[in-house]
C-alpha positions in Angstrom: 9.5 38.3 -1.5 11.4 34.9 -0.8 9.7 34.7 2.2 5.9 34.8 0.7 7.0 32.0 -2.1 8.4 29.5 0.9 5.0 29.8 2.9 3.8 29.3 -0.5 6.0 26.1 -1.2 5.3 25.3 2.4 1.3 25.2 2.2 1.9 23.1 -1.3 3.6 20.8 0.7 0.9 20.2 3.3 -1.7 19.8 1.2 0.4 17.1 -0.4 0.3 15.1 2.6 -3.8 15.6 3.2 -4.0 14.3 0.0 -4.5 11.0 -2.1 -2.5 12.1 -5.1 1.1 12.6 -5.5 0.5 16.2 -7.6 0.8 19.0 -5.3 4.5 18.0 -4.7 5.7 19.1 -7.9 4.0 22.5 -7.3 5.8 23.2 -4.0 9.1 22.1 -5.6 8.3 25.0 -8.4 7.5 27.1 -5.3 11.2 26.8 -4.1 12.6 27.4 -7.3 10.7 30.5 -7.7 11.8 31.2 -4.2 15.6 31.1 -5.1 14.7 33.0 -8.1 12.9 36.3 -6.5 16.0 36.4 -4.0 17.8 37.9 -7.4 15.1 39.0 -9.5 12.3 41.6 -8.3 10.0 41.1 -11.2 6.3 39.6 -9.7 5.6 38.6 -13.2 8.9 36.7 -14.0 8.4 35.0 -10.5 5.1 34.0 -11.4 6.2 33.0 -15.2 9.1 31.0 -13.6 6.5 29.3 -10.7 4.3 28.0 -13.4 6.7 27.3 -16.1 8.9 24.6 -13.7 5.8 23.6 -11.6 4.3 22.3 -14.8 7.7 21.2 -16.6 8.3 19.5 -13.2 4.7 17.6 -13.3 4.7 16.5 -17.2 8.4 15.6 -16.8 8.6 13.3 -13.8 5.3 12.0 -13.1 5.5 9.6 -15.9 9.1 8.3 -14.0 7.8 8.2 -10.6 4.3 6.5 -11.5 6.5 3.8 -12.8 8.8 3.4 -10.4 5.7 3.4 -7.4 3.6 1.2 -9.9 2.2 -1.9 -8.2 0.2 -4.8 -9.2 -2.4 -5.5 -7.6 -2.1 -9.0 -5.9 -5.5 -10.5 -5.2 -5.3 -12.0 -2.1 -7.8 -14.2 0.6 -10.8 -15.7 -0.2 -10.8 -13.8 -3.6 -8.0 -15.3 -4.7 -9.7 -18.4 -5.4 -12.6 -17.3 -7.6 -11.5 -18.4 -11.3 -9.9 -21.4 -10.0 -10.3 -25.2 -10.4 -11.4 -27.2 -6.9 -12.1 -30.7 -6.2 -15.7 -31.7 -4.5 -14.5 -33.5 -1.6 -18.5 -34.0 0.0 -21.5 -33.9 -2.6 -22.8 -30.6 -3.3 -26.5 -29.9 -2.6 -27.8 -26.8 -3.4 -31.2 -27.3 -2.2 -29.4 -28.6 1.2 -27.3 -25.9 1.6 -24.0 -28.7 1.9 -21.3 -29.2 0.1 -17.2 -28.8 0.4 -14.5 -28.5 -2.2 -10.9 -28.7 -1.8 -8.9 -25.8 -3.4 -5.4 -24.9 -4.1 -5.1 -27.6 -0.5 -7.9 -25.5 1.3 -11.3 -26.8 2.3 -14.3 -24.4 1.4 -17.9 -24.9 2.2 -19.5 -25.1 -1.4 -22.5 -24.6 -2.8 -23.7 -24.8 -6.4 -24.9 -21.8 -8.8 -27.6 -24.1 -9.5 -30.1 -26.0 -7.7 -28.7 -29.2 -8.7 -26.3 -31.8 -7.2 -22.5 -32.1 -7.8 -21.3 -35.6 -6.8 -18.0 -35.9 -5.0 -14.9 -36.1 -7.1 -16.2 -33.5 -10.1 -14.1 -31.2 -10.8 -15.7 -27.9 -10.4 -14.7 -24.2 -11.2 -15.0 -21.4 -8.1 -17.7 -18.6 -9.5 -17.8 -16.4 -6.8 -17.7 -16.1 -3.0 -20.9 -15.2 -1.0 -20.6 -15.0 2.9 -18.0 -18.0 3.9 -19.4 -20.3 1.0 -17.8 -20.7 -2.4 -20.0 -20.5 -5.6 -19.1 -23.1 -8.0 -20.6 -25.1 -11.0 -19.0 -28.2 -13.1 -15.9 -26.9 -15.1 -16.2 -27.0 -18.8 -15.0 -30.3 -20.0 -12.7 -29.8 -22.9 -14.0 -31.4 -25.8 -11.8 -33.4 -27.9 -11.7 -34.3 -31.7 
């Protein structure tokens, strides 16, 4: 019966790798165990009790650890990175034109505004979006002061 239960663990563990998730894994572990287990016990139902009992123990137990040690943050990186941040209008922005650049974090985008309107040089303007190669931007918010 050993044999049956490391075909099983075997097929667990392919379908692991044709899949996103990291779940099956645990299952094909429980599959081993189980096989070590049947080479003393004959019992199908013990077998079975003992595959589901540590493929689920195995699965609430460690996937809390191992989705914290393979956590990652997600770094925004590119062109993206820039949406959110503050820029510097470096040639006057004319919607209506289509011109316009803006210096950010020491990079040069072609700018236009969210508005049809005009942003002279040297405003300080915040970076909405990104649409094609052009950055989205409109005045930043002045702070106001009391």
């Amino acid at each position: 019966m050993w044999q049956i239960w490391l075909i099983i663990a075997i097929l667990f563990f392919i379908l692991e790798m044709m899949g996103p998730g990291f779940l099956l894994f645990w299952v094909g572990v429980g599959a081993l165990l189980t096989m070590v287990v049947s080479i003393f016990v004959d019992s199908i139902a013990i077998q079975i009790g003992i595959f589901t009992i540590s493929s689920t123990l195995l699965l609430f137990c460690t996937r809390p650890f191992v989705k914290k040690m393979t956590k990652s943050d997600t770094i925004v990186t590119n062109a993206y990175s820039i949406i959110g941040k503050k820029g510097i209008v470096t040639k006057e922005i004319n919607s209506l034109k289509g011109t316009g650049q803006i210096k950010v974090n020491g990079e040069s985008w072609s700018a236009e505004g969210s508005k049809e309107d005009i942003i002279q040089e040297g405003t300080e303007v915040t970076v909405l979006e990104i649409k094609g190669v052009k950055a989205i931007v409109e005045k930043a918010k002045e702070k106001l002061t009391i």
